[in-house]
C-alpha positions in Angstrom: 0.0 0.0 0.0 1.4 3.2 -1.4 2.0 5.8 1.4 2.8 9.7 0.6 2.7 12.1 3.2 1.1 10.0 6.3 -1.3 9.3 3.7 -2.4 5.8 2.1 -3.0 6.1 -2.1 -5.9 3.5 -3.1 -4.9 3.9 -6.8 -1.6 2.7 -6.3 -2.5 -0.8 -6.8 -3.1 -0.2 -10.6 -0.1 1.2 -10.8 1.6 -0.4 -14.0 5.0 -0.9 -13.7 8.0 -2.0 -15.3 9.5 -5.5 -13.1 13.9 -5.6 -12.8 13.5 -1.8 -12.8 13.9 -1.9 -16.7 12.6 -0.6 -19.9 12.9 -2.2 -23.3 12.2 -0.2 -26.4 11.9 -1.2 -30.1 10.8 1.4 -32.4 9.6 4.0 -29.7 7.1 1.5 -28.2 7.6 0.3 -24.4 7.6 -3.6 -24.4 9.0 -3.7 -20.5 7.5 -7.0 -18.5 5.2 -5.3 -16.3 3.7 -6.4 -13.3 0.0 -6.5 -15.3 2.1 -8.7 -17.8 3.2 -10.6 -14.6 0.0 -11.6 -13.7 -1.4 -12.6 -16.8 1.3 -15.1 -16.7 0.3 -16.5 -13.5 -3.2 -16.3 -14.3 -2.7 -18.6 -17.5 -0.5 -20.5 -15.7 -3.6 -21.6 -13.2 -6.0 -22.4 -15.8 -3.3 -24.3 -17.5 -2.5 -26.3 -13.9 -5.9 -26.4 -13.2 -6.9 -28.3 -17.0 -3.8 -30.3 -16.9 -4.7 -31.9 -13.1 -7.9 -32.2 -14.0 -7.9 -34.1 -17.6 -6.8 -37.7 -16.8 -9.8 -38.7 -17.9 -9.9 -41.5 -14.9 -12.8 -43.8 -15.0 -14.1 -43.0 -11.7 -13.1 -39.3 -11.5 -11.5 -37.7 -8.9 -12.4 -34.2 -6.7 -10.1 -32.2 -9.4 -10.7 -34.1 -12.6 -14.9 -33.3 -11.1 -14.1 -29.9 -11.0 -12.8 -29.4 -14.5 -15.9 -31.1 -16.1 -18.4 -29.1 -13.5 -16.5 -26.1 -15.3 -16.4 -27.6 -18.9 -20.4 -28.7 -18.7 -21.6 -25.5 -16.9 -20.3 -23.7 -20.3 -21.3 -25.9 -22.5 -24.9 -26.3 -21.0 -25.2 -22.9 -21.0 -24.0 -22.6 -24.5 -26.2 -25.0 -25.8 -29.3 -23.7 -23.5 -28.4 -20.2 -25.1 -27.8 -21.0 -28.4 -28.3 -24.5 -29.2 -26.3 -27.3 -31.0 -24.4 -24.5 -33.3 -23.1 -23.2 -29.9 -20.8 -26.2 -29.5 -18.1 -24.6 -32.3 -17.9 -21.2 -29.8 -17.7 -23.0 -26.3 -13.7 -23.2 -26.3 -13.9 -19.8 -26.7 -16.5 -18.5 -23.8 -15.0 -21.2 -21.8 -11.6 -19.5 -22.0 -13.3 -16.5 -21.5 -14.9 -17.7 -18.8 -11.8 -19.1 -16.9 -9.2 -16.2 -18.1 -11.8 -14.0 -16.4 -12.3 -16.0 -13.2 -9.2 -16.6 -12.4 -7.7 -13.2 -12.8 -10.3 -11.7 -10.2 -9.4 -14.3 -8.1 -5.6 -14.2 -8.6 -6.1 -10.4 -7.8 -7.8 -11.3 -4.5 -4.5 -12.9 -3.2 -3.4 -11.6 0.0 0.1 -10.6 -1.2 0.2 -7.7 0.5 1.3 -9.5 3.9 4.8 -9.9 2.4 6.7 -6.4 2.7 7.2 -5.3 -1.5 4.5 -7.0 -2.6 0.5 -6.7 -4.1 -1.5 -8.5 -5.5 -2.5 -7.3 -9.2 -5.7 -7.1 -10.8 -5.5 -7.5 -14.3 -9.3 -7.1 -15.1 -9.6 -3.8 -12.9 -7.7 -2.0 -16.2 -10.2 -1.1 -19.6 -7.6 -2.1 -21.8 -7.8 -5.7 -20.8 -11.6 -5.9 -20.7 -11.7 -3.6 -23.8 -9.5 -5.9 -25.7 -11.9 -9.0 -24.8 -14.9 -7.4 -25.4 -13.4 -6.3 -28.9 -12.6 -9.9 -29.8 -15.8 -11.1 -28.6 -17.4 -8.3 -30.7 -15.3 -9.2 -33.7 -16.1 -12.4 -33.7 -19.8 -11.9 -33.7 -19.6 -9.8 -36.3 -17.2 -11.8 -38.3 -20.2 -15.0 -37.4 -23.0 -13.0 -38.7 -21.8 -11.8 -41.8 -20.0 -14.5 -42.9 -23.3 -16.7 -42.3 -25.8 -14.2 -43.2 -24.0 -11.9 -45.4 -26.2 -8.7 -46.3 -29.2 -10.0 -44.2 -27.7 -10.1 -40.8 -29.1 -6.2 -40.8 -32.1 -7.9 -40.6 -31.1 -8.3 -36.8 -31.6 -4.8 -36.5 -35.1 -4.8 -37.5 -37.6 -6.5 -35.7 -40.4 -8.2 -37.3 -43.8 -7.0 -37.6 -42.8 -3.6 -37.7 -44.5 -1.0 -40.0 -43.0 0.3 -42.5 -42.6 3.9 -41.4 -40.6 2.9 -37.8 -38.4 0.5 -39.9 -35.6 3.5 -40.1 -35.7 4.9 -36.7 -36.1 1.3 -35.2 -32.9 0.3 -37.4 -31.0 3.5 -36.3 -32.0 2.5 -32.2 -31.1 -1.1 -32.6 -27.8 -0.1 -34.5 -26.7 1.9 -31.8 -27.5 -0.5 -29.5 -25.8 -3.0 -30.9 -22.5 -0.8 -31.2 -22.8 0.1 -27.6 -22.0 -3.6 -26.9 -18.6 -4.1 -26.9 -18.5 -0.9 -24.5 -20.6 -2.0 -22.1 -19.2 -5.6 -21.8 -15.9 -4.0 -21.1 -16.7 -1.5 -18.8 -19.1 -3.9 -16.2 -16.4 -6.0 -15.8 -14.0 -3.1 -15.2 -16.4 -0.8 -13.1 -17.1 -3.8 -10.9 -12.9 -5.0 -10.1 -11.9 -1.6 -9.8 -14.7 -0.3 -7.6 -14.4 -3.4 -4.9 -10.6 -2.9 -4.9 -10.8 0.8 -3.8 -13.1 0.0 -1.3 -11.0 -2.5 0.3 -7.9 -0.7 -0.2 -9.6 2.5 1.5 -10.9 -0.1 4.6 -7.6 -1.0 4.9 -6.2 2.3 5.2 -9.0 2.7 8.1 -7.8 0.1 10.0 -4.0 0.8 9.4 -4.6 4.9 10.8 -6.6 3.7 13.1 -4.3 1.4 15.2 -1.6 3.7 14.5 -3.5 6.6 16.4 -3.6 4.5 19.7 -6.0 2.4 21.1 -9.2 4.4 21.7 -9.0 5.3 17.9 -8.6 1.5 17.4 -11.4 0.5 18.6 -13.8 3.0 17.2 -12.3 3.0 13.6 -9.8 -0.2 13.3 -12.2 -2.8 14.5 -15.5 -2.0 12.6 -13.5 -1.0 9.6 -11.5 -4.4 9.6 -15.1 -6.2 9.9 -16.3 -4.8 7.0 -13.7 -5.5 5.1 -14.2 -9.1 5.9 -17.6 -8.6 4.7 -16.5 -6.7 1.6 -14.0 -9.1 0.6 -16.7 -12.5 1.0 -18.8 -9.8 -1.4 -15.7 -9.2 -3.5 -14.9 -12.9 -4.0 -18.6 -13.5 -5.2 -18.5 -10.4 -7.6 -15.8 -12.3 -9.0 -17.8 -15.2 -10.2 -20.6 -13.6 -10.7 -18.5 -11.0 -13.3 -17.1 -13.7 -15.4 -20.5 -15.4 -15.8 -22.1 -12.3 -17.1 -19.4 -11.9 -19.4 -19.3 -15.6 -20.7 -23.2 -15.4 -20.4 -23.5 -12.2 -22.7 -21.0 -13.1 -25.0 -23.1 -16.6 -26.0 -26.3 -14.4 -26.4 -24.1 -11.9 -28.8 -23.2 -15.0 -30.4 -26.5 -16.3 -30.8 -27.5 -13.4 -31.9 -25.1 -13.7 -34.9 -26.1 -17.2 -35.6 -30.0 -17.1 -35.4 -30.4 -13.6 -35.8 -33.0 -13.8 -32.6 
């Protein structure tokens, strides 16, 4: 926890910086290993540990190889429940999306910060990571519905039954609407890491000021403050889930959007 002044910096911990205390530069552009690149490592990493322990494909199956097929199925359940057997080419792709997602909140929930130099990083609490899935999911959707539909996938845009003279300002809505997309799916998942990181960074500064001010201060601010943030973290944890199924969950009804033109 950054400190300037007596006083405690809740932005630092999306600080991007450089690890080895080194730049590299080809062609004007900084390529330095960051701690954001860091953690995407490690992040990948899991998913890969977690899949690898958990495809032995044992007859009776084990508590890990259980877990990787209760992941796996919940995907592909709700890919076909969403979109139906055309979903199965596009559930590698949410489930990655899915898990890339997951993990990093969670990985971004480790108590690092224990160890003197260290914090944990959230790599999903920056807009240029969920902007860049949201763009591929975008891209892919509209790279689906134009290669399947062609010209007609503007039907999408117009609902049926609609009389003639709404047909352009309908079109214009539901264009707009559509564009707004990859926006918004970037931005939840952003707003919603960011936001629950602040907070627990600012309950932490609480409790750290309070116990520093002596014991009466302690009691009133350290304690309840440090409670809450118990409270907020359980939240946190749960807002971690619960972000990467929205995302995984939005991007199959984008995609069935592009494939049944629903």
């Amino acid at each position: 926890m950054a400190a300037e002044g007596g006083k405690i910096d809740p932005m630092h911990q999306f600080l991007i910086e450089p690890l080895f205390g080194r730049t590299w530069e080809i062609a004007g552009y900084n390529i330095a290993f960051t701690n954001s690149a860091l953690f995407m490592v490690v992040t990948l990493a899991c998913i890969w540990l977690f899949m690898l322990g958990g495809m032995k494909r044992e007859l009776v199956p084990g508590r890990w190889q259980a877990a990787v097929e209760g992941c796996t199925g919940f995907i592909a359940n709700m890919m076909h429940a969403n979109i139906g057997p055309k979903g199965k080419a596009f559930t590698p792709y949410v489930f990655s999306l899915f898990m890339f997602i997951l993990v990093a909140n969670l990985v971004g929930m480790l108590p690092l910060g224990i160890v003197p130099g260290l914090h944990a990083f959230t790599v999903t609490s920056h807009l240029t990571v969920t902007g860049v899935l949201a763009i591929i999911t975008f891209a892919i959707v509209l790279i689906v519905g134009f290669g399947k539909h062609g010209l007609h996938f503007f039907s999408l845009f117009v609902p049926q039954g609609t009389p003639m003279l709404m047909v352009p300002l309908l079109f214009v809505i539901e264009l707009f609407s559509f564009l707004v997309r990859p926006f918004s799916l970037g931005l939840r998942l952003f707003v919603a890491m960011t936001a629950g990181h602040i907070l627990l960074k600012v309950l932490a500064g609480f409790v750290i000021s309070g116990a520093n001010a002596g014991i009466g201060t302690a009691l009133i601010v350290s304690i309840p403050s440090f409670v809450l943030m118990i409270g907020i973290t359980l939240l946190e944890l749960l807002v971690c889930a619960i972000q990467a199924y929205v995302f995984a969950l939005l991007a199959s009804l984008y995609l069935n959007d592009a494939i049944n033109l629903h």
